[in-house]
Structures are given as C-alpha cells and as structure tokens.
MIDOSE-1310 file (N, C-alpha, C; in nm, 2 decimals, decimal comma, always signed):
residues 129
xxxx	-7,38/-7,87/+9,31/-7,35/-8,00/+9,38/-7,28/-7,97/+9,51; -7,36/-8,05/+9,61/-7,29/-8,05/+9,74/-7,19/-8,14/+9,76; -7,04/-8,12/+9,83/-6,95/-8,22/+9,85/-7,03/-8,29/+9,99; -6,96/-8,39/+9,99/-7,01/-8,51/+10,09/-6,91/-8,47/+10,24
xxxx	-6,95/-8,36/+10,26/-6,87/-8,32/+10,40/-6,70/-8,29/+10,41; -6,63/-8,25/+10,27/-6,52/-8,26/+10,27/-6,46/-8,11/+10,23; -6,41/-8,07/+10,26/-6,39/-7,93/+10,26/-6,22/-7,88/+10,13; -6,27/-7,84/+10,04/-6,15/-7,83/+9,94/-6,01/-7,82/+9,98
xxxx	-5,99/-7,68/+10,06/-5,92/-7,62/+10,06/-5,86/-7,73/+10,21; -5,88/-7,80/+10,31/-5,85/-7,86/+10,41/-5,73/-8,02/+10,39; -5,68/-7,99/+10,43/-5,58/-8,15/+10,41/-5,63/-8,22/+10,50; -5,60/-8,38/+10,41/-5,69/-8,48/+10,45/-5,59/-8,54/+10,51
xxxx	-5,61/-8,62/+10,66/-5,52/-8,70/+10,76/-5,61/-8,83/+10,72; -5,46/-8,90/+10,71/-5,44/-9,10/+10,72/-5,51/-9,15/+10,87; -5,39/-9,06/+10,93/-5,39/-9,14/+11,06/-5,40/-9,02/+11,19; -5,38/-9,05/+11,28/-5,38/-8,99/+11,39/-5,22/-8,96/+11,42
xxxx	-5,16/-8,83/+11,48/-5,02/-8,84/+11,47/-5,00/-8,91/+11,62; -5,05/-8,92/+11,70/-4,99/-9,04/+11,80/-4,99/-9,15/+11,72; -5,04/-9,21/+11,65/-4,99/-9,36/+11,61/-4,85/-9,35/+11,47; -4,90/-9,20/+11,40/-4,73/-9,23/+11,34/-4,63/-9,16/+11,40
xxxx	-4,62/-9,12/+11,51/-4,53/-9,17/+11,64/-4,47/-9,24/+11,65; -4,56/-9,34/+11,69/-4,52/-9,47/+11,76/-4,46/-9,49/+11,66; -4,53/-9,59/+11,55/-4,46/-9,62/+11,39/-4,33/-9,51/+11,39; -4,30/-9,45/+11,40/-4,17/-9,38/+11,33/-4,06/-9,39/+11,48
xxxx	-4,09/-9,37/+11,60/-4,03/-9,43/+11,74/-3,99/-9,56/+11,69; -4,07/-9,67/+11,68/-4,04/-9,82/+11,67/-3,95/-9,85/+11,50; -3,93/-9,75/+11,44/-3,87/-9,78/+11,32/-3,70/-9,74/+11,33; -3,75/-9,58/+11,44/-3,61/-9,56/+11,48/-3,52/-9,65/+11,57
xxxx	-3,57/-9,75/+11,69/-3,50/-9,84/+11,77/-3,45/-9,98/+11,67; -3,56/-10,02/+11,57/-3,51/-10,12/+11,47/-3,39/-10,05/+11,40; -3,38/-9,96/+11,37/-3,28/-9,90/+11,31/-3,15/-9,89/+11,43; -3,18/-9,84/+11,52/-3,05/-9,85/+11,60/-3,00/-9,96/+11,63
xxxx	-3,09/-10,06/+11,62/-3,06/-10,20/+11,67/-3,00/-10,28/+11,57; -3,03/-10,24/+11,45/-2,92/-10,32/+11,32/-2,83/-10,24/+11,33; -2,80/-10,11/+11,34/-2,67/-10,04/+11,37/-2,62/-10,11/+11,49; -2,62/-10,15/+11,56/-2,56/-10,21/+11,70/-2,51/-10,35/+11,68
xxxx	-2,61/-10,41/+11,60/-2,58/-10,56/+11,57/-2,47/-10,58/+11,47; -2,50/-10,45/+11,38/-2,32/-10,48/+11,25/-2,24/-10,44/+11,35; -2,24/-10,34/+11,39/-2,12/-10,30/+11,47/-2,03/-10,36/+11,57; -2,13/-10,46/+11,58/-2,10/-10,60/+11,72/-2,01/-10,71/+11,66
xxxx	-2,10/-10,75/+11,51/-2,03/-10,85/+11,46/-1,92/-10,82/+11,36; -1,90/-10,68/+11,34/-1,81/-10,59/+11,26/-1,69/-10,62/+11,35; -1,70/-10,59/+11,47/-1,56/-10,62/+11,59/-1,55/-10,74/+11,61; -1,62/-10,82/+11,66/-1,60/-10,91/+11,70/-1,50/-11,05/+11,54
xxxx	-1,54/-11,02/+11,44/-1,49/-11,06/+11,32/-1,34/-11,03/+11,35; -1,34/-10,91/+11,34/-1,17/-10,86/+11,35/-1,08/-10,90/+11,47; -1,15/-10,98/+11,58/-1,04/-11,04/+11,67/-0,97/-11,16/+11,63; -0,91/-11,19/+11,61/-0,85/-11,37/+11,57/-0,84/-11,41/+11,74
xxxx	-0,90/-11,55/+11,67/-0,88/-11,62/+11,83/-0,75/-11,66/+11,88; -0,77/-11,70/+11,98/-0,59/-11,72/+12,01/-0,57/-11,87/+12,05; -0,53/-11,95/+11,95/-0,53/-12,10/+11,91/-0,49/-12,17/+12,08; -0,59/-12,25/+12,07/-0,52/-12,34/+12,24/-0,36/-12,37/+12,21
xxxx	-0,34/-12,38/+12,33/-0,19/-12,47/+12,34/-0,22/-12,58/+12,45; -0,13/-12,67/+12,45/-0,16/-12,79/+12,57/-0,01/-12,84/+12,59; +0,03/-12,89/+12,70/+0,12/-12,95/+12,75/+0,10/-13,08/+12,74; +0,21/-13,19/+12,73/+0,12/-13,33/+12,69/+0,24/-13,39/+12,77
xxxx	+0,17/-13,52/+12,78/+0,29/-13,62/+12,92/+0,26/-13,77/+12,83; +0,38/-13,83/+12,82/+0,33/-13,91/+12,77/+0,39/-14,07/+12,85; +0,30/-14,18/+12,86/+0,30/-14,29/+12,97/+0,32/-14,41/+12,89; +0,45/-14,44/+12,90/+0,52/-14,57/+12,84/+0,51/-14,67/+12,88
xxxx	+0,49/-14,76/+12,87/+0,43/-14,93/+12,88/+0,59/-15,00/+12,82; +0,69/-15,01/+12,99/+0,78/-15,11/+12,94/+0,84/-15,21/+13,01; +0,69/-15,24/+13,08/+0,68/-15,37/+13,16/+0,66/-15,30/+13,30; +0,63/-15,38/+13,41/+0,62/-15,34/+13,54/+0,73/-15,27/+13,62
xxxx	+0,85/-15,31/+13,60/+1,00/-15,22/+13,64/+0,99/-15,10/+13,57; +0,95/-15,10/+13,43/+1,06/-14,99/+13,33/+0,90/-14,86/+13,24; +0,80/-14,86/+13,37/+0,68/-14,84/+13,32/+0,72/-14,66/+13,37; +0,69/-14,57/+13,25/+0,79/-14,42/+13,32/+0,70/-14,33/+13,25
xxxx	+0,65/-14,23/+13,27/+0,62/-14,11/+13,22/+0,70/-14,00/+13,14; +0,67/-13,95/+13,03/+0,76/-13,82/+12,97/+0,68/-13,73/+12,99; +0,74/-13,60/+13,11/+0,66/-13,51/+13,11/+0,70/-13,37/+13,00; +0,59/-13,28/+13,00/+0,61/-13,19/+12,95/+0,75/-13,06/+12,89
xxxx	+0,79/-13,10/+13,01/+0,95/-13,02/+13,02/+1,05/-13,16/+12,92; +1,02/-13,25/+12,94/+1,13/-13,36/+12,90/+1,20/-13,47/+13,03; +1,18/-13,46/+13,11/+1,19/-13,51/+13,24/+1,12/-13,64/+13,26; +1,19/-13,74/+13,28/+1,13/-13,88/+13,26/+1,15/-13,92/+13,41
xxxx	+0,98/-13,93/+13,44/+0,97/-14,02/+13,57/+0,94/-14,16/+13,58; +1,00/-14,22/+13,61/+0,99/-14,36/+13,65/+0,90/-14,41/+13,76; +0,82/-14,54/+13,73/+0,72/-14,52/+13,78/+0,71/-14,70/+13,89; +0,82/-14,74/+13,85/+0,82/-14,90/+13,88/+0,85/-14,91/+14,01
xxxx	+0,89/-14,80/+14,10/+0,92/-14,79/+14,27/+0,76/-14,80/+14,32; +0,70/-14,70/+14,28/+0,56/-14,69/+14,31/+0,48/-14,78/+14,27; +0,47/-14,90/+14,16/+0,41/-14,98/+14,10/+0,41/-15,14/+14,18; +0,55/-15,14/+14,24/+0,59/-15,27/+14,27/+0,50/-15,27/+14,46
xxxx	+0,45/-15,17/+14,48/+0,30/-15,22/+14,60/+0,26/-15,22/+14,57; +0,20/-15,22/+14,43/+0,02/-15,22/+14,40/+0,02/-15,36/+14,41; -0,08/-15,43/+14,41/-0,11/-15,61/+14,42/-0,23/-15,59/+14,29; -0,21/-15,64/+14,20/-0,29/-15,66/+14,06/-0,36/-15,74/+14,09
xxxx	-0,54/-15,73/+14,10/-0,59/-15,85/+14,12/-0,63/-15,93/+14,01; -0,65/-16,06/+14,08/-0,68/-16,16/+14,01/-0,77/-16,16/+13,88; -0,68/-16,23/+13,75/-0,77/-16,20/+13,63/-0,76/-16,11/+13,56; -0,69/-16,00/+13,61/-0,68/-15,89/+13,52/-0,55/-15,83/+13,51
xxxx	-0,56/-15,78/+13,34/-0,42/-15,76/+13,31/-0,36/-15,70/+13,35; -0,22/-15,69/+13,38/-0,13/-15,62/+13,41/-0,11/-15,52/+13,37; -0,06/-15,49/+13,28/-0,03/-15,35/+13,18/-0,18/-15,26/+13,20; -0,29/-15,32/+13,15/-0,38/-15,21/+13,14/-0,40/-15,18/+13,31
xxxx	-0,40/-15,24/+13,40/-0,39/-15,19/+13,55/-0,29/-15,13/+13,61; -0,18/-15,13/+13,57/-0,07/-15,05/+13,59/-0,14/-14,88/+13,49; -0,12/-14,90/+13,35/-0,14/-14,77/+13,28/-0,25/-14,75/+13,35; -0,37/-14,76/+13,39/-0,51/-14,71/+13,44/-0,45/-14,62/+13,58
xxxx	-0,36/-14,70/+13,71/-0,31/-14,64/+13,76/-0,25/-14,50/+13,75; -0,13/-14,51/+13,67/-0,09/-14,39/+13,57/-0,16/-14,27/+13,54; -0,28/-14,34/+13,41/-0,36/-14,25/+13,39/-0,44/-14,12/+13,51; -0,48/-14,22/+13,60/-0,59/-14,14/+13,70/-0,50/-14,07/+13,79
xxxx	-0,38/-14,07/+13,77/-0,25/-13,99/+13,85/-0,20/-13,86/+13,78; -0,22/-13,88/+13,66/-0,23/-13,76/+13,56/-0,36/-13,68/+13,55; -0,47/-13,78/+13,55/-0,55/-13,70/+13,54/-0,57/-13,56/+13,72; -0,55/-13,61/+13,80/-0,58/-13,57/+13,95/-0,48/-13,42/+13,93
xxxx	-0,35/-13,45/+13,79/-0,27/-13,34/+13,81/-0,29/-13,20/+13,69; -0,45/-13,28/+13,64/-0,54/-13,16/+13,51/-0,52/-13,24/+13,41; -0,46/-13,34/+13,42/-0,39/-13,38/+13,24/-0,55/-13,51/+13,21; -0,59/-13,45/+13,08/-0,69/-13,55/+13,00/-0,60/-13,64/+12,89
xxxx	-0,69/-13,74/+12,85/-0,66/-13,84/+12,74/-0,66/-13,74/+12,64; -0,55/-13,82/+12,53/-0,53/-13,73/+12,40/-0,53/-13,80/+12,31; -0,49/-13,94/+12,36/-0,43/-14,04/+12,24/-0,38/-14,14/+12,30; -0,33/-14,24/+12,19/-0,25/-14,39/+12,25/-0,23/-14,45/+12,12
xxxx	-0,11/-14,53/+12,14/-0,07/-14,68/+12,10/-0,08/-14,78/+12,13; -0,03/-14,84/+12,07/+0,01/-15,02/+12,13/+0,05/-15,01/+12,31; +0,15/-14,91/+12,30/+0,23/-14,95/+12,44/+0,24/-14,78/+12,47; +0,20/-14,73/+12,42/+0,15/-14,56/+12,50/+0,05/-14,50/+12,50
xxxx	+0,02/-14,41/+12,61/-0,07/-14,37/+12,59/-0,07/-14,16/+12,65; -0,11/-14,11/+12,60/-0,07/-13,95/+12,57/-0,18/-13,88/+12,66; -0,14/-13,82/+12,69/-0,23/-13,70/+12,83/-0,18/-13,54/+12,74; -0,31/-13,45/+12,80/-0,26/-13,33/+12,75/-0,37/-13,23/+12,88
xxxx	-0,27/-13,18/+12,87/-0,35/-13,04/+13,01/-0,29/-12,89/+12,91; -0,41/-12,78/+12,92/-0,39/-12,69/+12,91/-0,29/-12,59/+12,95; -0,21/-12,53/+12,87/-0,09/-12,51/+12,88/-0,08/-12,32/+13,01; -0,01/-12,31/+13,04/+0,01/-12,21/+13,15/+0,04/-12,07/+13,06
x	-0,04/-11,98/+13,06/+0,03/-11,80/+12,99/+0,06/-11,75/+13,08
C-alpha cells in the first residue's frame, strides 16, 4: 500500500509559522495589557480621596436695616448702609429682592447656594489649601 503523499518519518505542520507569530505577538500585548490595567487600578484603589472642604457665609433676613452676612472667619457684615439705595420695584417683595441682591454679591465673590430657611439663606465656596 501506497501512502496518500505523506511521508512517515516527516512532521506534520497546522499552520504556517508567520501566522503563529502573529497569534503568539497579539497574545503577548493582551497579556501586557491586563498587566497594565491591574496595576493601574491596583494604585489608583490605594489613594483615598481627599474629602472637599468649603467655606460657607451665611445671609440673614432681619429686615431692611438689620439684613447682615456671617462670613466664613465669623465676621458679621452688615448690609442695611448698602441696601437703603436700592429702590425695590413696584410689586415685588422686599426681602426676596434685598436677599437676591445679597445672594449675586456672594456669588461674584465664588460663593454658590448651599441651603436656606425661613429667613436664611447659606452660600458655600471652596475652601483655600
């Protein structure tokens, strides 16, 4: 019996070795590349963040004279010298057009809305390291 062109003693090839190359090249960079990715999120895990801080001002509603800011340090500015030119127009309330005043005077100095009550209302700007 004749074999069908295949020689005994000869080892038989799959593939061509440029293609398991490539395959064994492209298995190695997936490989470096999940090594890279634990190692990224392995560090990055171990930093703790570093919790905001804020400075906060807070804008008291006690009538048109006695209308005063508490700022940050503890320093209370009064606000009724600067209030008594404004002309409130017609129809609209007092209080919330004085505090709106206020407000947009804080804001101009970084400070955002944080909060409010009845008759306060709280600003907070990111604090200075």
């Amino acid at each position: 019996m004749k074999s069908a062109g295949v020689k005994i003693n000869e080892p038989i090839q799959i593939g061509s070795s440029k293609i398991v190359k490539k395959h064994l090249a492209i298995l190695c960079l997936a490989f470096i590349g999940f090594l890279s990715l634990v190692t990224l999120t392995a560090t990055r895990a171990a930093v703790e963040p570093v919790p905001a801080s804020f400075q906060y001002a807070t804008i008291r509603w006690g009538g048109r004279e006695n209308m005063h800011v508490v700022r940050p340090d503890g320093k209370v500015e009064l606000y009724g010298a600067r209030l008594a030119r404004e002309v409130v127009p017609e129809g609209t309330d007092q209080r919330a057009f004085f505090m709106n005043l206020v407000m947009n005077s804080l804001a101009r100095e970084g400070y955002e809305f944080a909060g409010m009550t009845d008759d306060q209302i709280v600003m907070k700007k990111a604090a200075r390291r």
